[in-house]
N, C-alpha and C positions, 0 to 999 in steps of 0.2 A: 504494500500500500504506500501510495505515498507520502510525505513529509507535508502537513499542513504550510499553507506560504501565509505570510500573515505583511500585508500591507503596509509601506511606510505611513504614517498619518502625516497630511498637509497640514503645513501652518493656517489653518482655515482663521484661527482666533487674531490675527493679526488684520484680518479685514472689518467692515461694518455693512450691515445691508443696506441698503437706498432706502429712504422715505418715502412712505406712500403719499403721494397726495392729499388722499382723505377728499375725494370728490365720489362722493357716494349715490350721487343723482345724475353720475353722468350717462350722456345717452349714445357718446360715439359708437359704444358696441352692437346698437341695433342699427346702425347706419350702414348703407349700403354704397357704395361708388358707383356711379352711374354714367360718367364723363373722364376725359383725361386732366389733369391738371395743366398748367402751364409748365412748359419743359426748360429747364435750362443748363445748356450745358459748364461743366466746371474743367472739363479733359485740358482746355490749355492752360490753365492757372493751378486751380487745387491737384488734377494731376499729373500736370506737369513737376510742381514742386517736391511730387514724391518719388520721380523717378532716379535711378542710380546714377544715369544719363539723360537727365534735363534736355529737352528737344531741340536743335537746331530751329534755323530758318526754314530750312526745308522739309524736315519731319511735323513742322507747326502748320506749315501751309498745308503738307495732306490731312493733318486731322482737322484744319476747318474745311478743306474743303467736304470731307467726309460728314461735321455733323454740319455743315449747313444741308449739301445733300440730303441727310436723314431727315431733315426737317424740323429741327430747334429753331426757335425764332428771337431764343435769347442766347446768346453765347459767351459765356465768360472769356476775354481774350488775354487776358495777363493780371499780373501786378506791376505795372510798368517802371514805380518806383523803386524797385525790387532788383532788378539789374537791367541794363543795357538791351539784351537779347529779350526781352518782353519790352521794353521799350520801343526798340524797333520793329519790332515785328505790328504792333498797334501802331505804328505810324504807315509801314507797308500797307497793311488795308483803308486806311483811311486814303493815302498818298497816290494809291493803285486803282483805288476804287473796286475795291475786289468785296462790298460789304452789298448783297442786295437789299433791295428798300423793303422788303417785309423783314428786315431781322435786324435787332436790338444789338451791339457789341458791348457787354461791360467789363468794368476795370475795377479792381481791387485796392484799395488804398486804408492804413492803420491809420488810427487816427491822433497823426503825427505832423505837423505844419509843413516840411517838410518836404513830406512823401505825397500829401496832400498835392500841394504848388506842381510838383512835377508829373502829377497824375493829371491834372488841366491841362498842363504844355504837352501831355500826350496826345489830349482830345482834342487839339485845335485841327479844326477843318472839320469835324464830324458831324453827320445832319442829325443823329439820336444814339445816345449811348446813356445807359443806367451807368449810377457812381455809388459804386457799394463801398457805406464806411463801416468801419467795426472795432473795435476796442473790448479787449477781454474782459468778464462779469463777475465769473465764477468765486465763488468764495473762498476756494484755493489757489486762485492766482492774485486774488486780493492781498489775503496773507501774507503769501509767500513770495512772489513776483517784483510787486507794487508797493507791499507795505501801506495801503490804502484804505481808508472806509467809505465806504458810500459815495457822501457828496463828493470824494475828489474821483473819483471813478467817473459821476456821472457829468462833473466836470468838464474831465477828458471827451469824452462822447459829444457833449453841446456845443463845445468850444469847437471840434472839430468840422461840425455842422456849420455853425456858423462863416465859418473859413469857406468850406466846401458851398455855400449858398453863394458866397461874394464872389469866387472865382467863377461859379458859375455861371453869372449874371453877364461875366465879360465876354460870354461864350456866345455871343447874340445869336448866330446862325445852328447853333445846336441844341436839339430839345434835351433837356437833362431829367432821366426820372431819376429820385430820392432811392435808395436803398439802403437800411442799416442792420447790421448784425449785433446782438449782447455775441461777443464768440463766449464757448462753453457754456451756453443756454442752459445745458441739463444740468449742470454743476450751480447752479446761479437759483439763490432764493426768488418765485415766482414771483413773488410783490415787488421784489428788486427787478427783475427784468422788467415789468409794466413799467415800472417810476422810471426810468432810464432811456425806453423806445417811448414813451412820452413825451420825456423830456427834449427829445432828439424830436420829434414829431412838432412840439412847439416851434423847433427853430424853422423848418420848413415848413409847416401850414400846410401839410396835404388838404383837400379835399375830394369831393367824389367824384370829379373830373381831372385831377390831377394825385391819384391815390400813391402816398408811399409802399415799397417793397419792406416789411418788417418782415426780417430769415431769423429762422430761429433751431441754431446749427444744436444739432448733435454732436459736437465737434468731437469728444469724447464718450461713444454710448459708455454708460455706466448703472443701468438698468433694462429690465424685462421690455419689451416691447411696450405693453401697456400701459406704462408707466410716461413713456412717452405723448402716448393718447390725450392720458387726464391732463399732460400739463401742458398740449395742445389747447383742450376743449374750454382750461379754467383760465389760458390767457385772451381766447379769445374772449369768452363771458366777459371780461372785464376792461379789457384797452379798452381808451374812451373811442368816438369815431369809427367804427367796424368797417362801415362802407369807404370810409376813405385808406382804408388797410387792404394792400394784397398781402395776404399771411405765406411766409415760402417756409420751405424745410431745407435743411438741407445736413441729412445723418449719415455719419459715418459705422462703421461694420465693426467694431470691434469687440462684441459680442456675438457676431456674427447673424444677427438680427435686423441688421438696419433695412430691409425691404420688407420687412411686417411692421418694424415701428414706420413708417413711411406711409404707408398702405393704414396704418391705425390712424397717423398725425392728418392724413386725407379723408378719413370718416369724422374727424372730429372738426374738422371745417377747412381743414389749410387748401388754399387756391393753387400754388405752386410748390413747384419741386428740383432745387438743385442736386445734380449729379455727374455721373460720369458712364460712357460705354465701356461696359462689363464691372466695372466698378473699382476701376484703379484708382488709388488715391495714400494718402499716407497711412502709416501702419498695415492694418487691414485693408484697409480702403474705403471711399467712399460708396454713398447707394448704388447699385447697378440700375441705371436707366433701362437699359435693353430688358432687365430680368421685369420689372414695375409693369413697363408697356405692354410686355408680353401678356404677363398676370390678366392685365385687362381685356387682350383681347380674348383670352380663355372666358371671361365672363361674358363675352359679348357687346363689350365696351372699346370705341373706337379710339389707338390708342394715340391718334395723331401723329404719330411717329412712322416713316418707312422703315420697317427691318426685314424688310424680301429678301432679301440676299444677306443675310448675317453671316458667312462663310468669308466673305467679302471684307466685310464692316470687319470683321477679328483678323483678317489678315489686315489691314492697314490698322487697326489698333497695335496689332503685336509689331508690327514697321515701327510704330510713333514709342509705343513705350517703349520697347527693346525688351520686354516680358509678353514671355509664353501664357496663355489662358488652358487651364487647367480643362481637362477633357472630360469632366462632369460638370462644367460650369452650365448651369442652366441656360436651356436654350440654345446656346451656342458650342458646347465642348464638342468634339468628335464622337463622344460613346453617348450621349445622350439620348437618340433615337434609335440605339442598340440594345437588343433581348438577346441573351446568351441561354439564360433557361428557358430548359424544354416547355414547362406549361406556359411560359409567358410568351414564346414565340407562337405559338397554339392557340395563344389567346388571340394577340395579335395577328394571326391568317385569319383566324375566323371571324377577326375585327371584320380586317378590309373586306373581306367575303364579303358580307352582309351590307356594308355598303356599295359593292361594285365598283374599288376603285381600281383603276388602274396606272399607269405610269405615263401614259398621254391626255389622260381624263383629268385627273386628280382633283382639279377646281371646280369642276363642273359637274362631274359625277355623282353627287349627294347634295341634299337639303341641310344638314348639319352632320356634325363630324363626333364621332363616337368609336373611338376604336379603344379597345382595353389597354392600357400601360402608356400611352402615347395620349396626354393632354394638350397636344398641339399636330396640326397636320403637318410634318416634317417639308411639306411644299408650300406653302405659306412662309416660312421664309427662308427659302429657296435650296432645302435640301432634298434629295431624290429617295425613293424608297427601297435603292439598292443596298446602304445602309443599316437598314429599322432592324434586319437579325442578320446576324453573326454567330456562325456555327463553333462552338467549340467541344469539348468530351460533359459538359453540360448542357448540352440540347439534348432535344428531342427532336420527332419525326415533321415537328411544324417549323420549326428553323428552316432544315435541310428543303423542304419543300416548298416553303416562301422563298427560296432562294432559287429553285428552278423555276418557279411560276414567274416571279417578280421580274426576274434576269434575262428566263431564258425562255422564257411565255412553254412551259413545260407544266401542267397541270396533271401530278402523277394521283390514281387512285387510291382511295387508303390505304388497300393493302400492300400496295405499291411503294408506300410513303414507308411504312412498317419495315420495310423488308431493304429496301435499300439504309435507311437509319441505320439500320443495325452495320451496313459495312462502312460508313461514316464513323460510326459511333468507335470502331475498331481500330480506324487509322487515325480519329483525336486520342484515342486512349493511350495507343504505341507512343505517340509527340508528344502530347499532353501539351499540345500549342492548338493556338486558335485555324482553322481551316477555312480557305480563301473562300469566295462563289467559284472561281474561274478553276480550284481543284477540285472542291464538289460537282462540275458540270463535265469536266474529265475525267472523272473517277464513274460517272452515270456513262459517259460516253464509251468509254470501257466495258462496264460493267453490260452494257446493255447492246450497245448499238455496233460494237467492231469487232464483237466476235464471227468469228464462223466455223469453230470446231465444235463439234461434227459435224454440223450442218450447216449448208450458205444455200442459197436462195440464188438461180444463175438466172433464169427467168420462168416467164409463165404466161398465159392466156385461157382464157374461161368464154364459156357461152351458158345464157340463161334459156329456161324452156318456160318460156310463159303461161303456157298450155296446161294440161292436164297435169302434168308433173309437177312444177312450179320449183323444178332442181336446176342446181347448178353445173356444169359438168368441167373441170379446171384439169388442164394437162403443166406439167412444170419439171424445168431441167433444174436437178440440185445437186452439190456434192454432198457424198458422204463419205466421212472418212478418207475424204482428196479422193473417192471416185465418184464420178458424173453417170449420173442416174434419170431416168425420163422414167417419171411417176402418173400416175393419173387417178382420180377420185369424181364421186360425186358426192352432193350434200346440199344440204339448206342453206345454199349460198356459197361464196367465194372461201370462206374460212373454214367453214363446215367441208367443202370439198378437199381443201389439203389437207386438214387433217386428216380426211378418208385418205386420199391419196400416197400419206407419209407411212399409214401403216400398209395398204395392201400391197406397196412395191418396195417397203423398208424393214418394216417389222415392229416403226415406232408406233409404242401406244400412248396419246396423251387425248385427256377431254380436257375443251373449255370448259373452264370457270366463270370467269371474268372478260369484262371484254366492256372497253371504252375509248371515243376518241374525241380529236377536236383538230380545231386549225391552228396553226403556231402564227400564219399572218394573216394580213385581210387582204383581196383580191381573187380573181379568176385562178392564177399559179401560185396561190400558197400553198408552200409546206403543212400538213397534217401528221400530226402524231396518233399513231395507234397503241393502247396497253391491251396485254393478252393475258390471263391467267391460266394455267395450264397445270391439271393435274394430271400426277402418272400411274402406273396401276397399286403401287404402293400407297395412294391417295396423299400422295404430299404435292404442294402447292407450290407454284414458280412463277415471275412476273416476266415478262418480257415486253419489252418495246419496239417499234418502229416506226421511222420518218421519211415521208417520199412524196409528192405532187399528189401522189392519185395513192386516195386513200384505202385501195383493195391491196395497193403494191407496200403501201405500210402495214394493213393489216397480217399480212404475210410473213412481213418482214419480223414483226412482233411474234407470229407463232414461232418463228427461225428462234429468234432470241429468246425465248422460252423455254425451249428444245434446249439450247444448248445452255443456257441457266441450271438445268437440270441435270443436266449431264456433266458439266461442268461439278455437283455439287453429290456426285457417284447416284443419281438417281436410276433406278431400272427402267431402261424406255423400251426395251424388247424382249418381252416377256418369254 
């Protein structure tokens, strides 16, 4: 038996749990999302600043052109006070004219006189640009940072407004909207953040036709999702002027939560939402846009955003950050629309079954989309359903057969599906690695279609008696055993004849079982696949296939490979 292991104990007693709000009449949790929020991107400033390598000029211009493409119509472009290379880059677009007229560019500036001045000499020339000021709340950077109480905190915050209003007045040709951030919002007593975005709201006078941008960062998550919600729901309740507030979020991931606290801070009323594509950002990172928008469109919420091509959108993210996006990443990873188990690939055939989709229909082919394991249509945004499984020594027979159907428009019959599995299932087992389509389709081709010991099929030709008989009568050259044999049979039809034929001038005896076909294309000269089932006098069972224009010359062709299935596996075929 063995030795009990007995667990180090974490320093758990060294932390403190978060305080609940204590909003006990809140109602965000019965609120539903109905609409997208306002989007905006943060990828050239907050994710830029978390990169190892900081973006060039040129890695900056593909991720704007990228999320203007996607369709953000607010874009964070820099901290232009911050260095040089975000300085110029916000002059580039202004200078260049590279900004379209539905999209907002803002700039980031602390609220420092400063950094302030040279965040203005950035924006000269520009027709509209948000000016997000922000200065840190939180009661631990008070302490500790600042050495601060209150009034000189909120000080800092008014005075920089103030600054930030005068220079803006000088900017006569550019509309300027207000934005201000408390940074570490969730660190920050709630009464304290209202008196403070207030106070900052007094110096610019929003109104409802000129409404301030009040963000109210998760900068640090440091509680349960919910938590986020109540102190959403309780600052809205209370800032004075509601109507002239657009409430924005914008959380970071370092509980790993920050797209359900996001998705909560949206139920409880917030308007907008700062982020990034896939969700790069410091530490963990910030919210994943891409992962939010999706979410919505699973409910049937239009998410404003293009992500058709996300395959796309993550190869120019990984260009711009110089980071890989993990292959579980929602949405977008490579394995994400991959079933490796048996039942779930099974679930998944019989998903698409039931809707009729196919690989040139896909959008068109159903009213809504319901497939088991699969909360999004992998072509929606723009992946193909070659993909969805992936055979490895844990599948089953709905893998391996989603993958001839899907691939190779080869719809094998159950028992068909049973029986080849199993020689699948034998060569993942040997590897114990994952198994291509393109060696599942040659390993079928093998198994089925290129044999011809004992028997090969050289030709043949039949005549029907319409008449009295209503038989078929099928003469055919075949080797056996490498000798060429001229057979003949009758029977109820072309298949029923060779099999007569096979034993009266061979000796083999096999009855159909089974027997199914279809077309592999569309047209007058498509290819048709035949399956044959065939048992021998020892009543064991053998699958065979065949493919050829003219589906009597495939059906044949599938008794051949039957025959030789069987005999191939020491079966008695001449009694």
């Amino acid at each position: 038996m063995a030795t009990p292991v007995s667990a180090k104990t974490m320093p758990f007693e060294k932390y403190r749990p978060f305080p609940p709000v204590g909003l006990r009449d809140r109602t965000w949790p019965d609120k539903v999302i109905t609409k997208a929020p306002t989007w905006c991107s943060v990828d050239l400033r907050d994710g830029n600043q978390a990169l190892i390598n900081p973006m060039n000029q040129e890695r900056k211009q593909a991720m704007w052109d990228l999320v203007v493409a996607t369709g953000f119509k607010e874009i964070e472009v820099g901290f232009p006070a911050a260095s040089q290379t975000d300085y110029d880059f916000v002059r580039h677009l202004i200078d260049d004219d590279r900004i379209p007229e539905d999209v907002t560019i803002q700039v980031l500036t602390q609220s420092r006189p400063e950094l302030i001045e040279r965040t203005f000499e950035a924006l000269q020339g520009s027709r509209r640009a948000i000016v997000h000021l922000y200065n840190s709340t939180s009661t631990l950077q008070r302490r500790v940072v600042f050495g601060l109480e209150r009034p000189g905190i909120v000080d800092i915050a008014a005075r920089g407004a103030e600054l930030c209003r005068k220079l803006g007045a000088q900017l006569i040709d550019t509309e300027i909207i207000w934005e201000y951030s408390p940074e570490s919002f969730t660190g920050t007593e709630l009464d304290f953040a209202q008196e403070i975005c207030e106070a900052v709201m007094d110096v610019y006078e929003p109104d409802d036709d000129h409404p301030i941008i009040l963000n109210l960062p998760s900068t640090v998550e440091m509680a349960s999702a919910n938590i986020y919600g109540d102190q959403i729901e309780w600052f809205l309740r209370h800032v004075k002027n509601r109507s002239a507030v657009i409430l924005s979020l914008h959380p970071h991931n370092d509980r790993g939560t920050a797209v359900a606290a996001t998705e909560f801070g949206l139920m409880a009323g917030a308007d907008r939402v700062e982020g990034t594509l896939f969700g790069n950002g410091e530490r963990t990172g910030n919210v994943d846009v891409c992962t939010l928008a999706l979410n919505l469109l699973t409910q049937g919420v239009d998410p404003r955003l293009d992500l058709s091509n996300l395959d796309e959108m993550r190869r120019v993210v990984e260009y711009c950050n110089q980071l890989p996006i993990h292959p579980r990443h929602p949405y977008a990873g490579d394995l994400v629309y991959t079933a490796f188990s048996g039942s779930h690939q099974d679930a998944i055939k019989k998903g698409f079954g039931a809707l009729d989709v196919d690989t040139e229909a896909a959008q068109a082919g159903y009213e809504q989309w319901e497939v088991p394991y699969l909360p999004i249509d992998p072509a929606h945004v723009g992946r193909d359903y070659e993909a969805v499984v992936r055979v490895n020594s844990q599948s089953g027979k709905g893998g391996v057969s989603f993958v001839l159907l899907h691939e190779y428009n080869l719809d094998l019959p159950r028992g068909m599906q049973v029986e080849f599995t199993n020689e699948i299932q034998a060569i993942t087992d040997e590897t114990s690695e994952e198994i291509t389509s393109y060696e599942i389709y040659r390993a079928f081709q093998s198994r089925y279609l290129e044999g011809n010991v004992p028997l090969e099929l050289v030709s043949h030709r039949f005549s029907e008696d319409t008449g009295a008989t209503e038989k078929t009568e099928l003469a055919a050259t075949v080797r056996w055993a490498g000798e060429e044999h001229h057979v003949s049979g009758t029977g109820n039809g072309p298949i029923d004849a060779f099999v007569a034929a096979l034993h009266n001038d061979l000796g083999v005896l096999v009855r159909v079982a089974s027997y199914a076909e279809h077309a592999i294309e569309r047209g007058s000269d498509a290819q048709a696949a035949a399956y044959i089932e065939v048992e021998t006098g020892e009543e064991e069972r053998y699958w065979g296939c065949g493919i050829n224009s003219n589906i009597v010359t495939a059906s044949l062709k599938a008794v051949v490979s039957a025959v030789n299935a069987a005999s191939d596996r020491g079966a008695s075929l001449i009694p």
